[in-house]
MARGU-961424 format. One line per field, with one value per residue (C-alpha): y negated, x negated, z; residue in one letter. Coordinates in nm, 4 decimals. Layout:
% MARGU-961424
c2 <- (Y_...)
c1 <- (X_...)
c3 <- (Z_...)
res <- (A_...)
***
This chain:
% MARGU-961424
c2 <- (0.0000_-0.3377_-0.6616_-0.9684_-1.3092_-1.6600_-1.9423_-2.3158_-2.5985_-2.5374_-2.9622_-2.9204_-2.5923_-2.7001_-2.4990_-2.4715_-2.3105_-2.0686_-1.9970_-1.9211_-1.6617_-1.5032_-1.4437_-1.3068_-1.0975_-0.9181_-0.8171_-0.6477_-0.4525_-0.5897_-1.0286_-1.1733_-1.5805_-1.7633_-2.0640_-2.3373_-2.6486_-2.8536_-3.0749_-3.4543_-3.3473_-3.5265_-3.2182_-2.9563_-2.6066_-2.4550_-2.5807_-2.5014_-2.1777_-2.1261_-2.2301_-1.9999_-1.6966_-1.7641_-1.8193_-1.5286_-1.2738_-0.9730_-1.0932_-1.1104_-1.5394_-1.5858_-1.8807_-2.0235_-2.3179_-2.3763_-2.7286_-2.6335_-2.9076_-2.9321_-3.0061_-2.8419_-3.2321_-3.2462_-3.0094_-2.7648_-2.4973_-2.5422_-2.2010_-1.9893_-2.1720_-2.0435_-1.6942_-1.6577_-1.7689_-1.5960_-1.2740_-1.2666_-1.2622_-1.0345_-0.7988_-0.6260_-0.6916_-0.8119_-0.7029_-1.0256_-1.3768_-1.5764_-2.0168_-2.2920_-2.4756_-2.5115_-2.3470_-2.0286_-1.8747_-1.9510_-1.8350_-1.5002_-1.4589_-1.5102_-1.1969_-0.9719_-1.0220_-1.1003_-1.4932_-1.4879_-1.8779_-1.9874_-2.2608_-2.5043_-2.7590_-2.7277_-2.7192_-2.4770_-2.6315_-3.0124_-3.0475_-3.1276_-3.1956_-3.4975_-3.6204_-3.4502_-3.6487_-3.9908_-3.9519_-3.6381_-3.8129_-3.8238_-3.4590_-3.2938_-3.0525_-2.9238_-2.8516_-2.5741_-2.6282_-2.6266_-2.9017_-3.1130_-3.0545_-3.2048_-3.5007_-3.5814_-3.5896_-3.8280)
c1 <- (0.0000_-0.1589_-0.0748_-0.0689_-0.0853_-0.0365_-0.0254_0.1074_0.2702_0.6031_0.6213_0.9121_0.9709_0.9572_0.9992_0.6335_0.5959_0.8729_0.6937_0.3994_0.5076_0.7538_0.4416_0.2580_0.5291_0.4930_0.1468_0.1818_0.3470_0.3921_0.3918_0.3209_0.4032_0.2336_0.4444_0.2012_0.3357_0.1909_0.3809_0.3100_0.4366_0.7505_0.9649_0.9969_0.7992_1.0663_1.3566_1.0883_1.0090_1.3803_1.4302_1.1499_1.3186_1.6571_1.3975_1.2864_1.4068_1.2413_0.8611_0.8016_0.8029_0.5997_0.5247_0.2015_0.2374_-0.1303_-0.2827_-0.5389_-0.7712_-0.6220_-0.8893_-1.2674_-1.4249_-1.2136_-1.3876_-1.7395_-1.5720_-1.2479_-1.2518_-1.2674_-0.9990_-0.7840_-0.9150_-0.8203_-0.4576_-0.4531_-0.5344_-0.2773_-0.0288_-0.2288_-0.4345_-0.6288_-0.6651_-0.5187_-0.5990_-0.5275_-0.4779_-0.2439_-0.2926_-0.2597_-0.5632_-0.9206_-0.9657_-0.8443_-1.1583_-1.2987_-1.0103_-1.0249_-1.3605_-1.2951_-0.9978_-1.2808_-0.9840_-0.9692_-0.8105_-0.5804_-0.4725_-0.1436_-0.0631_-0.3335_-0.2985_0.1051_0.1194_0.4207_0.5914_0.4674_0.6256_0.4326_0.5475_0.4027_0.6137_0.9520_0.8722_0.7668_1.1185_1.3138_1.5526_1.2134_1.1896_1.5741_1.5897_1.2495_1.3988_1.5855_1.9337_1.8696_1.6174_1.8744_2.1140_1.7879_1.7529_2.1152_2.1690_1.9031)
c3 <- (0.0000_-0.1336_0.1578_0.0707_0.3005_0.2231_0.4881_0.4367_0.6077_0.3587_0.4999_0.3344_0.1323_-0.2392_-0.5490_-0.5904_-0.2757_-0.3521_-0.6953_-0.5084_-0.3145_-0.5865_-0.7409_-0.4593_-0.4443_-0.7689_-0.6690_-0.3768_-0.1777_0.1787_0.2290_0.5024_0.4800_0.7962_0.8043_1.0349_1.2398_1.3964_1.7137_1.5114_1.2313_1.0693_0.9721_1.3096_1.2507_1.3895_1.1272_0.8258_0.9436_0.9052_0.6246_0.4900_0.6525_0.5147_0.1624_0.1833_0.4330_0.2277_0.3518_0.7014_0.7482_1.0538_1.2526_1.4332_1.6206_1.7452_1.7736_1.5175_1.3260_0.9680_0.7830_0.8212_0.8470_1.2006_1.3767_1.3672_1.4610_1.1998_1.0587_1.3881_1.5725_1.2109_1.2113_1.5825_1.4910_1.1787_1.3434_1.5962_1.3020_1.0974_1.2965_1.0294_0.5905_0.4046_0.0695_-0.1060_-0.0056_-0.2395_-0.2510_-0.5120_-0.2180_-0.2524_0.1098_-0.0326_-0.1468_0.2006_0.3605_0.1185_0.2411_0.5895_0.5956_0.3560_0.0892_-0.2770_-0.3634_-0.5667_-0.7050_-0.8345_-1.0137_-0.8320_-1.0726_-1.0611_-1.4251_-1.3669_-1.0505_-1.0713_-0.7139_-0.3954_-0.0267_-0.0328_-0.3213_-0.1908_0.1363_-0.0386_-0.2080_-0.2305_-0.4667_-0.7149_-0.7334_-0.6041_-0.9014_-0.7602_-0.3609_-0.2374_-0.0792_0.2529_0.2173_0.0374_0.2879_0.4868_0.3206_0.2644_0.5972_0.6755)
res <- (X_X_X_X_X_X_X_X_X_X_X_X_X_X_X_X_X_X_X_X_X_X_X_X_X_X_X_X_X_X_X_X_X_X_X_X_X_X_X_X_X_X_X_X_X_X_X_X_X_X_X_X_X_X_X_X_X_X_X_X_X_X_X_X_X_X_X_X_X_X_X_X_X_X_X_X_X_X_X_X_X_X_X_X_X_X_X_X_X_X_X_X_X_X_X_X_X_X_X_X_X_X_X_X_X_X_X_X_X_X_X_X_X_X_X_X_X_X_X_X_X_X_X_X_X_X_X_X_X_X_X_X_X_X_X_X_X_X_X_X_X_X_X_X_X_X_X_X_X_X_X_X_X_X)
***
């Protein structure tokens, strides 16, 4: 049995993160989707990781809510603080680890997996959460419902 692992913010779930992981999908046989929050963020882990589960209750959507740095620049130690958290989720593999990020080759490394990169330069899914929260309206088409429902609310 081939596993798989991704890991992301999903700050908010877009179509390019659902795209990713569709994709991910098709190449192996067990996903495991680390969905990561972080308390100062402006969407609550807890309602994304949600929305990820409802997304895509056939993977097992996980969520890590440790106060790690989020970029290697904010700390020396950057990448075992992650492989500490990472680990508790998954314990052992996996065989490949599935991005559209630079870190992902590191990362890949890291777990003794092979990368695997999707759509990095979102040619397919030109949709980022940045954009969706700069204006949703922008890029709708390009959200699930639930973040709609989200941002209509607002």
């Amino acid at each position: 049995m081939t596993t798989g692992f991704l890991l992301g913010k999903f700050l908010p779930p877009h179509f390019g993160h659902m795209y990713l992981i569709e994709q991910a999908a098709l190449q192996c046989d067990h996903l495991t989707v680390l969905v990561c929050s972080i308390a100062r963020e402006p969407i609550p882990g807890k309602l994304r990781h949600q929305w990820m589960r409802e997304l895509f209750p056939q993977h097992d959507v996980l969520h890590c809510t440790d106060e790690n740095p989020q970029y290697p620049h904010e700390h020396p130690d950057f990448w075992a603080f992650w492989m500490r958290s990472i680990r508790r989720f998954v314990p052992a593999g996996p065989d490949l680890v599935f991005s559209s990020e630079d870190y992902g080759d590191e990362l890949a490394e890291r777990l003794g997996a092979r990368h695997v990169c999707i759509d990095q330069a979102r040619t397919i899914m030109p949709v980022s959460g940045t954009a969706v929260r700069a204006d949703p309206r922008a890029v709708w088409e390009l959200i699930p419902p639930q973040v709609q429902d989200y941002y209509r609310d607002c």
